[in-house]
C-alpha positions as CSV (number, residue, x, y, z in Angstrom):
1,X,41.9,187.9,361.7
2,X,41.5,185.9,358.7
3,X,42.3,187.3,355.3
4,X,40.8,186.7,352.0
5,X,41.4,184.1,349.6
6,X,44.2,186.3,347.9
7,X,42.8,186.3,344.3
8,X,39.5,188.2,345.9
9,X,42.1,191.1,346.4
10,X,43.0,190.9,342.8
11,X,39.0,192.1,342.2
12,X,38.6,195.7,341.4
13,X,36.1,197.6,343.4
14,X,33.3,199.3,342.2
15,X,29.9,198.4,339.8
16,X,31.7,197.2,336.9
17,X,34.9,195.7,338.8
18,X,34.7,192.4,337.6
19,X,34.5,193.4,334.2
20,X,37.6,195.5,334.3
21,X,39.4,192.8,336.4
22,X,39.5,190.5,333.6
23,X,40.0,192.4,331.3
24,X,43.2,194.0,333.5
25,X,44.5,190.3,333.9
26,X,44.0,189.5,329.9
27,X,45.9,192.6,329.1
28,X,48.9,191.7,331.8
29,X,49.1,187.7,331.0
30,X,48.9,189.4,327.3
31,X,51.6,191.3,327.8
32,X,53.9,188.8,329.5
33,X,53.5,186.5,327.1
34,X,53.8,188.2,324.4
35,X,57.1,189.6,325.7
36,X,58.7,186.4,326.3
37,X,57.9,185.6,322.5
38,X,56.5,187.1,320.3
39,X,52.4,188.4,318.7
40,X,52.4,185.5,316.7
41,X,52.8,183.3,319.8
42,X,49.2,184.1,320.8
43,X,47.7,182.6,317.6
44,X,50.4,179.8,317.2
45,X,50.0,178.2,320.6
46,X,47.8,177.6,323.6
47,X,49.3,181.2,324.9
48,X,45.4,182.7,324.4
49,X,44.2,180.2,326.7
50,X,46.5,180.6,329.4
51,X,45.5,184.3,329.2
52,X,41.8,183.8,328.8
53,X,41.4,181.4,331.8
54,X,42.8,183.3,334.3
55,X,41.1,186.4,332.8
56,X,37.3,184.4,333.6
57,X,37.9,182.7,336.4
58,X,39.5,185.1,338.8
59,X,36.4,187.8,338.2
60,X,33.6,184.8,338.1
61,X,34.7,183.2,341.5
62,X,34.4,187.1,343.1
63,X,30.9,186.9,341.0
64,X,29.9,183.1,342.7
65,X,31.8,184.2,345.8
66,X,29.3,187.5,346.6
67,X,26.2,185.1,345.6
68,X,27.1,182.7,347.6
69,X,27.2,185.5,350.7
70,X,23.9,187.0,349.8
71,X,22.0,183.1,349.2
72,X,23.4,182.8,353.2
73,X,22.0,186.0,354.0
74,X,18.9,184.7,352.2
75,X,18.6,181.8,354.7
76,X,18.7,184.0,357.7
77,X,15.9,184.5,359.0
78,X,15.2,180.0,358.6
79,X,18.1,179.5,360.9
80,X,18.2,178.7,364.6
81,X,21.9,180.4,364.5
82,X,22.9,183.5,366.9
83,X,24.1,186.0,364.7
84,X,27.5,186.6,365.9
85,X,27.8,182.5,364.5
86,X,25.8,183.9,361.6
87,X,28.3,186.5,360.7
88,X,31.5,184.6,361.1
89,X,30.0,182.4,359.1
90,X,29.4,184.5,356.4
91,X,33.0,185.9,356.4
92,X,34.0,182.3,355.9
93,X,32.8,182.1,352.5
94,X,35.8,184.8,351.5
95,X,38.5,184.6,354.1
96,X,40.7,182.2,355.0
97,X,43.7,181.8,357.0
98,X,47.2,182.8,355.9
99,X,48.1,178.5,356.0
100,X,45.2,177.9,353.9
101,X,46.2,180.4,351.3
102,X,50.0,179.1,351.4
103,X,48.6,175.4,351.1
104,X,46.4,175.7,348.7
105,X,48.5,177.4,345.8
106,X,51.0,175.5,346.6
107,X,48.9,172.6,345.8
108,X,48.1,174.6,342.4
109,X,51.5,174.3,341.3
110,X,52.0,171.1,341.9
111,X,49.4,169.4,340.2
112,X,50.9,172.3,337.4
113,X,54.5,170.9,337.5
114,X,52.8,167.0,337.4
115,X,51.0,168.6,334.5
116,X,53.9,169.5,332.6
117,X,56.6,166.4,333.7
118,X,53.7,164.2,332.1
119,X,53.7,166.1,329.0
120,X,57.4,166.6,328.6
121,X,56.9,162.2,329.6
122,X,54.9,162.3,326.7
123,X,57.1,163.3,324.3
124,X,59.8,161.0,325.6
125,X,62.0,163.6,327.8
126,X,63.5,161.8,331.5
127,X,62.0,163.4,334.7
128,X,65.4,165.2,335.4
129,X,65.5,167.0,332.4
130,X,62.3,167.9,332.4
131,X,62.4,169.3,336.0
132,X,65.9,171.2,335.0
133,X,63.9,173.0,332.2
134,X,60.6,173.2,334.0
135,X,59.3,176.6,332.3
136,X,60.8,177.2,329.1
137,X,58.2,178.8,327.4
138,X,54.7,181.1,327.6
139,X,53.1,178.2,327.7
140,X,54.4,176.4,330.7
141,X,54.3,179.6,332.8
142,X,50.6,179.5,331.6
143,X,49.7,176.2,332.9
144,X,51.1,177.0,336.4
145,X,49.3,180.1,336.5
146,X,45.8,178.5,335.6
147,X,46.3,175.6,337.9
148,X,46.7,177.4,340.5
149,X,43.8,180.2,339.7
150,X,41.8,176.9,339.3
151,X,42.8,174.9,341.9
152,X,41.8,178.0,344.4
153,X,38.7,178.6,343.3
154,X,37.4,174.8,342.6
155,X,38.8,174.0,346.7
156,X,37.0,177.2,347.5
157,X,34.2,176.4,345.8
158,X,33.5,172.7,346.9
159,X,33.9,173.6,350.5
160,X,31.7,176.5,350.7
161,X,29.0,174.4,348.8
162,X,29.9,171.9,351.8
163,X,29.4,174.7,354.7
164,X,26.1,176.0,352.8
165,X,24.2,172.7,352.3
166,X,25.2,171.8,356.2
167,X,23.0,174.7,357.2
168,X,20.1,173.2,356.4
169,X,20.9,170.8,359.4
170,X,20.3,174.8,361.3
171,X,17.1,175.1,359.8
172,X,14.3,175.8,362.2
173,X,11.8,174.1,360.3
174,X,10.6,173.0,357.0
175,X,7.3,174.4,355.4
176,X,6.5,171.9,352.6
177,X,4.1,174.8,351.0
178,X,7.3,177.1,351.5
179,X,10.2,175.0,350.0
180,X,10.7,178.0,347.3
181,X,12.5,179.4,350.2
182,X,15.4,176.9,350.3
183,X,16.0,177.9,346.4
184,X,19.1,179.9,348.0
185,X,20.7,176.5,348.2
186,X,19.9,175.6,344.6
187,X,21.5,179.2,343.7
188,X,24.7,178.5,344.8
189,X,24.8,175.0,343.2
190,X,23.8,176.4,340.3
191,X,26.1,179.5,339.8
192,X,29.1,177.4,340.9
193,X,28.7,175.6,337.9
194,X,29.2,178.4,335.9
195,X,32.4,178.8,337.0
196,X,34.1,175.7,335.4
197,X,31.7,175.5,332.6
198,X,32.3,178.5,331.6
199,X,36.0,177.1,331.5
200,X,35.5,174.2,330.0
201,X,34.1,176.3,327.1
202,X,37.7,177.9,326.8
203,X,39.1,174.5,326.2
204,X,39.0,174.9,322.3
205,X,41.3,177.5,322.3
206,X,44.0,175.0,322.8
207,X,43.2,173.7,319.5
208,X,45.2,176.7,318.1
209,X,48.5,175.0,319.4
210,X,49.0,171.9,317.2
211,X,51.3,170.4,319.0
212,X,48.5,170.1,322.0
213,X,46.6,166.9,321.8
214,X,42.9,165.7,323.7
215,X,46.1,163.7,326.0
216,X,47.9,166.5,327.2
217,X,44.8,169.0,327.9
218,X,43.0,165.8,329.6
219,X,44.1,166.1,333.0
220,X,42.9,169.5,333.3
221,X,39.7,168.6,331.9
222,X,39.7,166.0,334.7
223,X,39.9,167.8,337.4
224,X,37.4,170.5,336.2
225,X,34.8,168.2,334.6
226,X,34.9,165.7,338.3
227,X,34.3,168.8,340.8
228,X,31.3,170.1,338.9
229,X,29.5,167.0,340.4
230,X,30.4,168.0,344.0
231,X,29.2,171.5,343.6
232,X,26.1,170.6,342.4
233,X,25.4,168.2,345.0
234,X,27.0,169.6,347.7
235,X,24.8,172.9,348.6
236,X,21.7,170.9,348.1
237,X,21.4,167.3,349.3
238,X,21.1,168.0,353.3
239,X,18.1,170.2,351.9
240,X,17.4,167.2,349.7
241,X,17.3,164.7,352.2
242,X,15.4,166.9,355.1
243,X,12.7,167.5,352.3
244,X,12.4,164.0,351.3
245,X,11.6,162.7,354.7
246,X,9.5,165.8,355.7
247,X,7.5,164.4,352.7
248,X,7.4,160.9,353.5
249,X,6.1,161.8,357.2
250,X,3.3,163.7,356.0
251,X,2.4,161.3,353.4
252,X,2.5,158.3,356.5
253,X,0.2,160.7,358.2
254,X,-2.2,161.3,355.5
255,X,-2.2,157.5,354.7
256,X,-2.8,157.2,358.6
257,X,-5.5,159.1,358.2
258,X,-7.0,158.0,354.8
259,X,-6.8,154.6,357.1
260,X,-9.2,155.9,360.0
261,X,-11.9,157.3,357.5
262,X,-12.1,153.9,355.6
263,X,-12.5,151.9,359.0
264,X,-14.8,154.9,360.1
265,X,-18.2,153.4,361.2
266,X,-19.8,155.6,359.6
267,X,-22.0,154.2,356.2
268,X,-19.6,154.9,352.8
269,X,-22.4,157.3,351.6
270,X,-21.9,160.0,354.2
271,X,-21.2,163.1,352.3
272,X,-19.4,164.7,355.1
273,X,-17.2,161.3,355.0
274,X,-16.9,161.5,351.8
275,X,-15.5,165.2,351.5
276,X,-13.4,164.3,354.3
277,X,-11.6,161.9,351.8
278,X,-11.5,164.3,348.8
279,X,-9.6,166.6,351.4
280,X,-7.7,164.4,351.9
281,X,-6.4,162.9,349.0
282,X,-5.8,165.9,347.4
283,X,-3.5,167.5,349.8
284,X,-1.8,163.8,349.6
285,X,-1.3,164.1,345.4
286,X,-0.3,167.9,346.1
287,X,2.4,166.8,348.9
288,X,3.8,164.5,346.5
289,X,4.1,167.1,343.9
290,X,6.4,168.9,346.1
291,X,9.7,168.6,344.4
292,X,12.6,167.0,346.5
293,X,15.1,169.1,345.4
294,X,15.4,172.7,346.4
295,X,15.3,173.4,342.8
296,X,12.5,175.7,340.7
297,X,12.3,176.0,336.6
298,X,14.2,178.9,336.6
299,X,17.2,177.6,338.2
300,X,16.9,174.2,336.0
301,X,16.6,176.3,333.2
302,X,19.9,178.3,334.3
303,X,21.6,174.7,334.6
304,X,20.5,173.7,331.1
305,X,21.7,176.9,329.3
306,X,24.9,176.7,331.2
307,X,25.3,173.2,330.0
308,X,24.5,173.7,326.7
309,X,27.5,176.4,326.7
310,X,30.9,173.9,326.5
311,X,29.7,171.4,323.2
312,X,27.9,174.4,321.0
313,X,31.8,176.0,321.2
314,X,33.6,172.3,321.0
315,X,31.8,172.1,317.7
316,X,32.1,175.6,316.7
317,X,35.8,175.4,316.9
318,X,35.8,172.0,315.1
319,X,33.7,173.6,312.9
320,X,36.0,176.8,312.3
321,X,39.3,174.2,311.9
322,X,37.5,172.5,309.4
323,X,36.9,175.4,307.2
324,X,40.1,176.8,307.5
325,X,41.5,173.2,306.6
326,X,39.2,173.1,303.5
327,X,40.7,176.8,302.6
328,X,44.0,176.0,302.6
């Protein structure tokens, strides 16, 4: 049997585990850090980062992770899938094997070590130095533990938005006055996102550690700020695409039939012709109303506000430096 992505079994249980989870992981990493330095470490270097990332983004994935099972559950009953396949499928979204678990933190702390040996490049230290004295401070051990937090969850993420937009290739049918009922897609695009926006709005901690520059935090901005696409796109464009040509066969059909009534025999006058049209065309303009996206104005608005997030607390802490600058 498969066990879970290890970092779900870090996730407290009960109604307000999630909350207590990061704040359990903040006061650890706080802990540690502050142990192998000292308090002033935490507001003299990028040491509150490295505690407040992991601190967010272990709790949020169990948060995406559980919506991502219920938006499945959502889709259930528009499947043609027996619901043995159904289930298994499901447990998929939070279990992996032990290899995958193995592979994929490993993978974390390699792109952490590349990471650093780019710095420590950076600042004009040889690759065998800089290997020798790999972790030498809070915040290197800080930068292995949020890569690989984020490298899990971002891998996790992107392929369960993979496995959830493929089921719309299981759906039994598409009602174009219905398509409110693929918004389960557009829910898991959605709250993905606000996994790694969220983080990117903890990027201006980093600021506190002057000896960080845009260079050195640019790398993990990279690989944050290029998944986001995927998982937006992921859950939704097989949904996407069976709507579109759902749309344009209805349309051809309409516009087959607007065809017959025009070459009708019958004289243009005829009022029964003539409502026949009217029917017509309006269920034509109404059909290409119908959005293309599995998306409604309250998951768009969601997208916007999480958006918004990241450059209102970029400026803020531009804003803050400034002021303290001007102070001192």
């Amino acid at each position: 049997m498969r066990p879970k992505i290890w970092i779900l079994y870090l996730i407290l249980p009960g109604r307000f585990g999630l909350i207590f989870t990061g704040l359990l992981i903040f006061a650890i990493l706080t802990i540690i850090f502050v142990a192998m330095g000292d308090v002033r470490t935490l507001f003299t270097s990028g040491a509150l980062f490295f505690c407040a990332m992991p601190a967010y983004i272990v709790p949020v994935f169990g948060y995406i992770n559980r919506i991502s099972v219920q938006a499945v559950a959502d889709l259930h009953d528009l499947l043609d899938m027996p619901q043995e396949e159904f289930l298994e499928f499901q447990r998929v979204l939070s279990h992996r094997s032990l290899a995958w678990n193995i592979l994929i933190t490993g993978a974390g702390l390699a792109g952490g070590v590349l990471h650093l040996l780019i710095i420590e490049g950076g600042r004009g230290i040889s690759l065998a130095y800089g290997l020798s004295h790999l972790v030498e401070s809070t915040e290197d051990l800080g930068a292995l533990i949020v890569w690989v937090a984020m490298t899990i969850t971002i891998v996790s993420l992107v392929q369960n938005g993979i496995r959830i937009g493929r089921l719309a290739r299981r759906l039994q049918s598409i009602n174009l006055f219905r398509t409110d009922r693929l918004l389960p897609f557009a829910r898991v695009a959605v709250s993905s996102h606000l996994a790694l926006i969220g983080s990117l709005a903890l990027f201006p901690l980093l600021s506190i550690d002057e000896s960080i520059s845009m260079l050195t935090a640019l790398p993990g901005l990279v690989a944050t700020v290029v998944p986001m696409i995927a998982m937006m796109l992921l859950p939704m464009w097989p949904a996407h695409k069976l709507i579109k040509m759902k749309k344009a066969q209805e349309i051809s059909r309409l516009n087959a039939q607007l065809d017959s009534l025009e070459n009708s025999p019958e004289l243009p006058l005829d009022p029964d012709r003539l409502d026949k049209i009217n029917k017509v065309l309006d269920y034509r303009q109404h059909m290409r109303r119908v959005s293309d996206w599995p998306l409604d104005l309250g998951a768009l608005s969601q997208l916007g506000f999480y958006l918004i997030i990241p450059p209102l607390t970029w400026v803020g802490a531009a804003l803050i430096e400034n002021i303290v600058d001007a102070l001192l």
